[in-house]
C-alpha positions in Angstrom: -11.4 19.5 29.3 -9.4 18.5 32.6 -8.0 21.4 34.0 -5.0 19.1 35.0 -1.9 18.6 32.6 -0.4 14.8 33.1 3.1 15.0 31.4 4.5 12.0 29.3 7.7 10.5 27.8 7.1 9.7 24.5 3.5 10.2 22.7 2.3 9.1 19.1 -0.9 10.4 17.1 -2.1 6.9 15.4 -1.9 3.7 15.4 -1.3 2.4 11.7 1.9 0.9 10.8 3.9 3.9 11.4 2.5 4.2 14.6 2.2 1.2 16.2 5.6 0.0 14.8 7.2 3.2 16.7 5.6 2.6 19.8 6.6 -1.2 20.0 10.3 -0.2 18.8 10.7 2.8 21.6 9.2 0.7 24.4 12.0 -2.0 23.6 14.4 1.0 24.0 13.1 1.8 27.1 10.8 4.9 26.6 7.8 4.8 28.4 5.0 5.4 25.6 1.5 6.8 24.7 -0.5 6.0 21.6 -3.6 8.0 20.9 -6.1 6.6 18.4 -9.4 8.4 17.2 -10.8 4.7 15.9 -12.2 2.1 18.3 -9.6 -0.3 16.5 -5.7 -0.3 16.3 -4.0 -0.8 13.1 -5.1 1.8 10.7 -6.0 2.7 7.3 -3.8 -0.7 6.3 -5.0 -3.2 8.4 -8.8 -2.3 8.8 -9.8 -1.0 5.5 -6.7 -1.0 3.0 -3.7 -3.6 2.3 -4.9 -6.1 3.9 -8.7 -6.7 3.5 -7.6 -5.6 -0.1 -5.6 -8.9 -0.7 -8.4 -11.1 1.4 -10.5 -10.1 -1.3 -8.3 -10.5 -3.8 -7.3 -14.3 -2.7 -10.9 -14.6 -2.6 -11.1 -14.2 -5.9 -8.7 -15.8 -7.1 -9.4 -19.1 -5.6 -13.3 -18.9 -7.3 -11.6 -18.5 -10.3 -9.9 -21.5 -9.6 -12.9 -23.6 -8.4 -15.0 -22.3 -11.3 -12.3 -23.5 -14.3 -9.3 -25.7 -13.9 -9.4 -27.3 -17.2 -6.1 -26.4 -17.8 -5.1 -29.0 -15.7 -7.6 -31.5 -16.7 -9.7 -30.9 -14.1 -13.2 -30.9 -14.3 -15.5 -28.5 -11.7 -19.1 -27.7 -11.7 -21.5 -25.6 -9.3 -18.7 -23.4 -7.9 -20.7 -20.8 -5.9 -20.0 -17.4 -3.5 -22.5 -16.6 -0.6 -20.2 -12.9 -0.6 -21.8 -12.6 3.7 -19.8 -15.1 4.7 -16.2 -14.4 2.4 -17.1 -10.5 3.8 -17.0 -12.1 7.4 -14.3 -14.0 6.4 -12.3 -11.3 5.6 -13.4 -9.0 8.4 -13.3 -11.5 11.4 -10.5 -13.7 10.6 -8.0 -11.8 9.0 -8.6 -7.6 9.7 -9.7 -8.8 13.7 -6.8 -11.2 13.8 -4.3 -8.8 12.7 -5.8 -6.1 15.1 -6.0 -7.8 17.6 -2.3 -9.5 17.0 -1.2 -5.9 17.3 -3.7 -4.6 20.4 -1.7 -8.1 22.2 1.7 -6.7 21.6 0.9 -3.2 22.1 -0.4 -4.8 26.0 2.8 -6.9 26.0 5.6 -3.6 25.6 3.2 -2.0 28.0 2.1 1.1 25.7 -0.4 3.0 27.2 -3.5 3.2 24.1 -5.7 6.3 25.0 -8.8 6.5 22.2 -9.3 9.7 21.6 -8.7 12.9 19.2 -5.4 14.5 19.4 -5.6 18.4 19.6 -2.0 20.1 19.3 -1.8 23.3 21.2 1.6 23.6 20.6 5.2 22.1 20.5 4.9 20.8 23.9 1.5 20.0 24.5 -2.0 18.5 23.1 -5.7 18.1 24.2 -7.4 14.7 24.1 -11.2 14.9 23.0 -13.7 11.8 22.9 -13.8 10.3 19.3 -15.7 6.9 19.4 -18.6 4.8 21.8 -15.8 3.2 24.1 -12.1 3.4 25.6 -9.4 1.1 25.1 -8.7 2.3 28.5 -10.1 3.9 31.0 -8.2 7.5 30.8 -9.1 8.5 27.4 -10.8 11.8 27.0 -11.1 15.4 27.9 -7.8 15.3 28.9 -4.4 18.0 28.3 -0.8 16.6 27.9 2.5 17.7 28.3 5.4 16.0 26.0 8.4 15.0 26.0 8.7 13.6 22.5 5.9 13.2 19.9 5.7 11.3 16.8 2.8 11.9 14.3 1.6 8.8 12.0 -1.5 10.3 11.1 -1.7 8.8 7.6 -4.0 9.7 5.2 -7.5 9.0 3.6 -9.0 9.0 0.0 -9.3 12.1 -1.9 -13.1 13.0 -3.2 -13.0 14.7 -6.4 -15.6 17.2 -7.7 -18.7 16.0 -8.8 -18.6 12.9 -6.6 -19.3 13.3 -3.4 -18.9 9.8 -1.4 -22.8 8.4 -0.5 -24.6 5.1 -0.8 -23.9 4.5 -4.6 -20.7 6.8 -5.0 -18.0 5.4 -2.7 -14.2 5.1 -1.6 -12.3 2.1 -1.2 -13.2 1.5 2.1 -16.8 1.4 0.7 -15.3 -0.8 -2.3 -13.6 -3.7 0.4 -17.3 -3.5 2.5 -19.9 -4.2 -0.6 -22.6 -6.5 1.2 -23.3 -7.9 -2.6 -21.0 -8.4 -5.5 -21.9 -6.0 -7.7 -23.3 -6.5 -11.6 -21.5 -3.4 -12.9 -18.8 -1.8 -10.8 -17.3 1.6 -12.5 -14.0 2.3 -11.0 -12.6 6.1 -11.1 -8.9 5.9 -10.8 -6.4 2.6 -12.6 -3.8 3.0 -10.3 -2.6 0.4 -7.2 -6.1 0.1 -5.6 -8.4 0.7 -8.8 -6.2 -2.3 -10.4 -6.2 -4.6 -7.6 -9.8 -4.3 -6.7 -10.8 -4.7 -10.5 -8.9 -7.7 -10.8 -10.7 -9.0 -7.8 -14.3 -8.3 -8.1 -13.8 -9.3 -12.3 -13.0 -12.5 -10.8 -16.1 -12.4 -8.4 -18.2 -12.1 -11.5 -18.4 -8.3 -11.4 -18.3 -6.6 -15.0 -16.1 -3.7 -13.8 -14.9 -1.1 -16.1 -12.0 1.4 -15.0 -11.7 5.2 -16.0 -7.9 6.3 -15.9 -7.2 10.2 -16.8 -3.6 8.9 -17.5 -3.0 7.1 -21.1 -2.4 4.4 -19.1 -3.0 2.2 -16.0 -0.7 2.1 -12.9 1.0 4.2 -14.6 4.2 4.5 -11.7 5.4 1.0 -13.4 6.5 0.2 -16.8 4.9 0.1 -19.5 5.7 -3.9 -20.9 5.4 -4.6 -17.3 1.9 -2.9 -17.5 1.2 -4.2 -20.7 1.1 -8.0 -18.9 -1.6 -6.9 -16.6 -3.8 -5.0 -18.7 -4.2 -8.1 -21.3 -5.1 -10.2 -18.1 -7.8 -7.6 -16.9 -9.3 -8.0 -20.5 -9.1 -11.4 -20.9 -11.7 -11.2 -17.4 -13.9 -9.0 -18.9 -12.3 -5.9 -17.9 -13.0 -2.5 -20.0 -10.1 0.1 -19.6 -10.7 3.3 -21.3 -7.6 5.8 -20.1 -7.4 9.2 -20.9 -10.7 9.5 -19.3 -12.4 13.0 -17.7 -14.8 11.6 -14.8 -17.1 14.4 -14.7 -19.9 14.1 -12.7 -22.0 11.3 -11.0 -26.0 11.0 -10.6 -27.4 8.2 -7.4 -30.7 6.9 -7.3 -31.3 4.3 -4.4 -30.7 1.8 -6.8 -27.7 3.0 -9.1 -25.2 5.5 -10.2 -24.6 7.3 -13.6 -20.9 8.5 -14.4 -20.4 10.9 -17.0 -16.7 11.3 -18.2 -15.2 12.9 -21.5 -12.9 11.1 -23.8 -11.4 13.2 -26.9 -13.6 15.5 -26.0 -17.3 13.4 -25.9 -19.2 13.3 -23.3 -20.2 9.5 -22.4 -22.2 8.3 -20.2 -22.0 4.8 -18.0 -24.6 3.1 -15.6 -23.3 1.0 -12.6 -24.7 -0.4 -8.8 -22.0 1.6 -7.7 -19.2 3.7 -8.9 -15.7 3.3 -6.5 -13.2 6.4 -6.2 -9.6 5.6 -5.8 -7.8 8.8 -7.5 -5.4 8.9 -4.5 -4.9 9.7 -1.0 -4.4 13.1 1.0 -2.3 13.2 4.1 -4.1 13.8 7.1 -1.9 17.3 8.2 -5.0 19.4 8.7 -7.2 18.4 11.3 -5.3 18.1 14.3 -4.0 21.4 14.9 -0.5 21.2 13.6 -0.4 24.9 12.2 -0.2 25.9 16.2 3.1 24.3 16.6 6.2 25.3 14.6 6.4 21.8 12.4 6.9 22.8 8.3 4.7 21.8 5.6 5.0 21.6 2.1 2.9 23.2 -0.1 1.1 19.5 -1.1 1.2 19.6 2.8 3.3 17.0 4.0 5.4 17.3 6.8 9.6 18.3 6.5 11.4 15.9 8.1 14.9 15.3 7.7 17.1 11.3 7.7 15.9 10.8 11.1 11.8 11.7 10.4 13.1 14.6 12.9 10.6 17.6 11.7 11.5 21.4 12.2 11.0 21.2 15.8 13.6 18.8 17.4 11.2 17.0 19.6 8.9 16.3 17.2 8.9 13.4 14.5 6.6 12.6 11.7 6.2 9.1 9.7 4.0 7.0 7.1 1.5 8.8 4.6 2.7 12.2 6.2 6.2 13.2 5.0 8.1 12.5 1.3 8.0 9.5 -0.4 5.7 6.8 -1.6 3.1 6.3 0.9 3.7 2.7 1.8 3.1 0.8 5.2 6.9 -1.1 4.7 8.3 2.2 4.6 6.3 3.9 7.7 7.4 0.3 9.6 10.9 1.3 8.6 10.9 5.3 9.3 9.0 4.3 12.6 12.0 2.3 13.9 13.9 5.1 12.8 12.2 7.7 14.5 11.9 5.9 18.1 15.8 4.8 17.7 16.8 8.4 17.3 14.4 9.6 20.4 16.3 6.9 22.3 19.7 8.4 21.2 20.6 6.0 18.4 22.3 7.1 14.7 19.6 6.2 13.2 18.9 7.3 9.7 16.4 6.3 6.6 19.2 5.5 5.0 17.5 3.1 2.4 18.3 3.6 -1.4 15.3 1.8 -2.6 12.1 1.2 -1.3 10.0 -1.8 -3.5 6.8 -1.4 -4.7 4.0 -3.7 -5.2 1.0 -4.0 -6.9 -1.4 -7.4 -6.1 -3.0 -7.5 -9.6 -2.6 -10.3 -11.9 0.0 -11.4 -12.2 1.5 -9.0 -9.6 3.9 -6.1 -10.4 6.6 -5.1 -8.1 9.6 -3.1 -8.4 12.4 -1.2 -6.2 15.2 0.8 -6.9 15.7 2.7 -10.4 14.6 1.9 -13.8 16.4 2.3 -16.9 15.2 5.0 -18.1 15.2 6.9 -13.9 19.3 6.0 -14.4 19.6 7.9 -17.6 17.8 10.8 -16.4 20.3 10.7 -13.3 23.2 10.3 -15.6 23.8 6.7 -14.9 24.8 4.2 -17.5 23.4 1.1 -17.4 23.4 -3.1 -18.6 19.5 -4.3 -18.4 19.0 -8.1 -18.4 15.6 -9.7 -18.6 15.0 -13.1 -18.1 11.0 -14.2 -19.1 8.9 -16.8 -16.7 8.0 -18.8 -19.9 11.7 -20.2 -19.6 11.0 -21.0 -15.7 10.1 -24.4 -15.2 7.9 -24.0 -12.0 5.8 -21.0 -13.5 5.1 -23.1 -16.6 3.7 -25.9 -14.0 1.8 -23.8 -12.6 0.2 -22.1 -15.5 1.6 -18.9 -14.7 4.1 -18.4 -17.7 3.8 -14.4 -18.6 5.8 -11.8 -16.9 9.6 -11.4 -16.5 12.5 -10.7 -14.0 14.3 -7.6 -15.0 18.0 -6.2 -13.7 19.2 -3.2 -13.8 22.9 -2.6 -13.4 25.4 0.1 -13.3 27.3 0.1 -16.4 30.7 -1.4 -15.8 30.7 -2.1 -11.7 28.0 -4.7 -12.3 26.3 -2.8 -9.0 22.5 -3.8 -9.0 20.6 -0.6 -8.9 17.1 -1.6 -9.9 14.8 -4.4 -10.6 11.7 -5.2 -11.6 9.0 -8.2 -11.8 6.2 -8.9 -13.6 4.9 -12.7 -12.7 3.9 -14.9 -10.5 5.0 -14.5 -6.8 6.3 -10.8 -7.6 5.1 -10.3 -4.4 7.5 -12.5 -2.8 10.3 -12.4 -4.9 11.1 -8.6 -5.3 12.2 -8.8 -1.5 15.7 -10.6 -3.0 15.9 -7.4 -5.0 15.2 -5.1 -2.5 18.1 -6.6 -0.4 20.7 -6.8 -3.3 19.9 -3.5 -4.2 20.3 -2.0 -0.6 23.5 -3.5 0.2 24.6 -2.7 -3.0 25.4 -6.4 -4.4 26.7 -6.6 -7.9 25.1 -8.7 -10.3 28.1 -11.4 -10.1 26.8 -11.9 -6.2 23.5 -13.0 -7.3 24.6 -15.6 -10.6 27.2 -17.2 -8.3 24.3 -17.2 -5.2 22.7 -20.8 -5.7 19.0 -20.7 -6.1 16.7 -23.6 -5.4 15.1 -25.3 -8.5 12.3 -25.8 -9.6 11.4 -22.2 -8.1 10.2 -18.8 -9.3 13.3 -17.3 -8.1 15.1 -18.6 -10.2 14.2 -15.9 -12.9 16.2 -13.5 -10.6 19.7 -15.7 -11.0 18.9 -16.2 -14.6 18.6 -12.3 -15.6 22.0 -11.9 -13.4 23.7 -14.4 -15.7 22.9 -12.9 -18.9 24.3 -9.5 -17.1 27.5 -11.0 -15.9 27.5 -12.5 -20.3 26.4 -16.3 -19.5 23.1 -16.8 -20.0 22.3 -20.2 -19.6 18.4 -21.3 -19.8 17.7 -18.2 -22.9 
């Protein structure tokens, strides 16, 4: 370790979304900045092995589908065929280095100095920088000790390994999952929830056989259950076995397979796979970096206290992303990133959102932000719920695409949009409408008297405010 002690402005632990987002946002306010990554690449959990090698997959996927049967529409296909090395290169040379290397360009352009290294806090003022990976982004990584002016952790998280699997050749996470060099046979997923779902879909539609194990009684089970109900029947209808209320007990590797044992109503079953994926959720990465020297608060699931600002206990120290309260989503680290570097700079910033949406790329794809009914009543809120389905939508029925619906939730009497949710095509896409009715606090009468283009799958979202406002017209 240099004996020498360089002092800096404003330093960040990671550069995910909540990182790199914060450094970008307090350069363009005029703080000189640091970012300190342990991995040879910028961008994360998200960019490198999570949302978005996830959806490559998944679009993957779905386009074979397509190739192998569009008789629906009359069309006639034969031979449709995957070599899975090149859609893996694919996915890991022109989308994951794309991104990464979009973000490495603007990380250059706003001048943020990108030290690879691991970050060692030795107290509220002042880290270590140790070696972490074969090369430097530049050449002054390592070995080396700095003082701080301001510090914002976005150390995110990584995937929980339960007991009786320990991650190996056959057993694996979801990184594991997005980097198979073969589609597998059998695929045994541990875990229904946003990943399990998502990567089922997608290797189903590969020409996996994949069967989930949820402990809950049902799948994604942070989204309602009609809305649930849509995606499970699809997952069948691809070959999908879903047993829920599962016990994943224990699981045996040979060099060739893996054999999950897991209790249901008490029996023991057994279930033989190429390789068994864990995706029971994530733990937040507060525990390896020397945090408990400084005076920063932890819960007891130990995530960081951080009040509207991502300010922690110490006032020079802020923490984003997977770290603090909340769902652990990259939109919402981008968000409390800004937040963060605006209030080093002096701004009134605040995360002063009152929904954040939610998505899950299954199909069709869920998404929701804001309350539902049943969240309102528990907070004492009365309510009017409209839903309007996508088989009245003229655009999904084109495109084959008719189940799901657009659903509003409103307080009672105001007509103030607190809460929607999709289940349909381009949920994805659509629930961003929601999101900013809901945060600027629209009323349902705003969206019926906003003109929607037609034929389009918004539409749906204009319809279900009609039938709030009492004039339905297309149901």
């Amino acid at each position: 370790m240099a004996d020498n002690v360089e002092e800096k402005d404003t330093v960040i632990i990671g550069s995910g979304p909540g990182g790199y987002v914060a450094a970008i946002r307090a350069a363009e306010l005029g703080q000189t900045v640091t970012v300190i990554e342990k991995e040879d690449t910028v961008g994360g959990v998200c960019l490198n092995v999570g949302c978005v090698p996830s959806k490559a997959l998944i679009a993957a996927g779905n386009r074979l589908k397509q190739d192998r049967d569009s008789s629906v529409y009359g069309i006639t296909t034969t031979g449709a065929e995957i070599d899975f090395t090149k859609t893996q290169a694919w996915k890991d040379e022109k989308v994951v280095a794309r991104m990464t290397n979009g973000v490495n360009m603007l990380l250059k352009k706003h001048k943020v100095e990108l030290i690879q290294g691991e970050a060692y806090l030795d107290n509220d003022t002042q880290l270590r920088i140790m070696p972490s990976g074969p090369r430097q982004f530049m050449d002054n990584g390592g070995g080396q000790t700095i003082k701080f002016k301001n510090l914002i952790l976005a150390t995110g998280s990584r995937p929980i390994e339960i007991k009786g699997f320990k991650f190996g050749e056959r057993i694996i996470d979801s990184t594991g999952g997005l980097n198979l060099k073969a589609i597998p046979k059998e695929f045994v997923i541990i875990g229904g929830g946003y990943v399990g779902t998502e990567l089922a879909g997608a290797y189903a539609d590969l020409g996996a056989h994949v069967t989930i194990l949820e402990g809950t009684p049902n799948i994604i089970p942070n989204f309602e259950k009609d809305m649930v109900s849509v995606v499970k029947k699809n997952l069948e209808s691809k070959g999908v076995t879903i047993i829920t209320s599962a016990m994943a007990k224990k699981g045996e590797e040979t060099d060739k397979d893996v054999t999950v044992t897991y209790e249901v109503d008490g029996k023991e079953e057994k279930i033989t796979a190429d390789y068994c994926m864990v995706t029971v959720g994530r733990r937040p990465n507060t525990d390896n970096f020397g945090l408990e020297m400084t005076s920063v608060k932890t819960t007891d699931r130990g995530l960081v206290e951080v009040d509207e600002q991502g300010r922690t206990s110490v006032s020079n120290i802020f923490a984003v992303g997977d770290i603090v309260p909340g769902p652990a989503l990259a939109h919402k680290a981008f968000f409390e990133a800004k937040t963060a570097a605006g209030a080093i700079s002096g701004q009134n910033s605040a995360n002063d959102f009152i929904g954040v949406p939610a998505v899950c790329f299954t199909d069709p794809e869920l998404a929701s932000v804001g309350l539902t009914k049943d969240e309102a009543k528990e907070k004492g809120i009365e309510t009017d719920v409209a839903k309007f389905p996508f088989a009245g939508n003229a655009r999904a029925v084109s495109l084959d695409e008719a189940e799901g619906f657009v659903r509003l939730v409103a307080e009672k009497g105001t007509g103030t949009l607190i809460g929607g949710q999709i289940v349909g095509p381009g949920a994805s896409e659509l629930i961003s409408e929601l999101s900013v009715a809901i945060n600027c606090q629209l009323n349902a009468e705003d969206i019926a008297r906003t003109i929607h283009p037609h034929p389009t799958l918004g539409e749906p979202v204009q319809e279900a405010a009609d039938i709030l406002i009492g004039y339905p017209t297309h149901i």
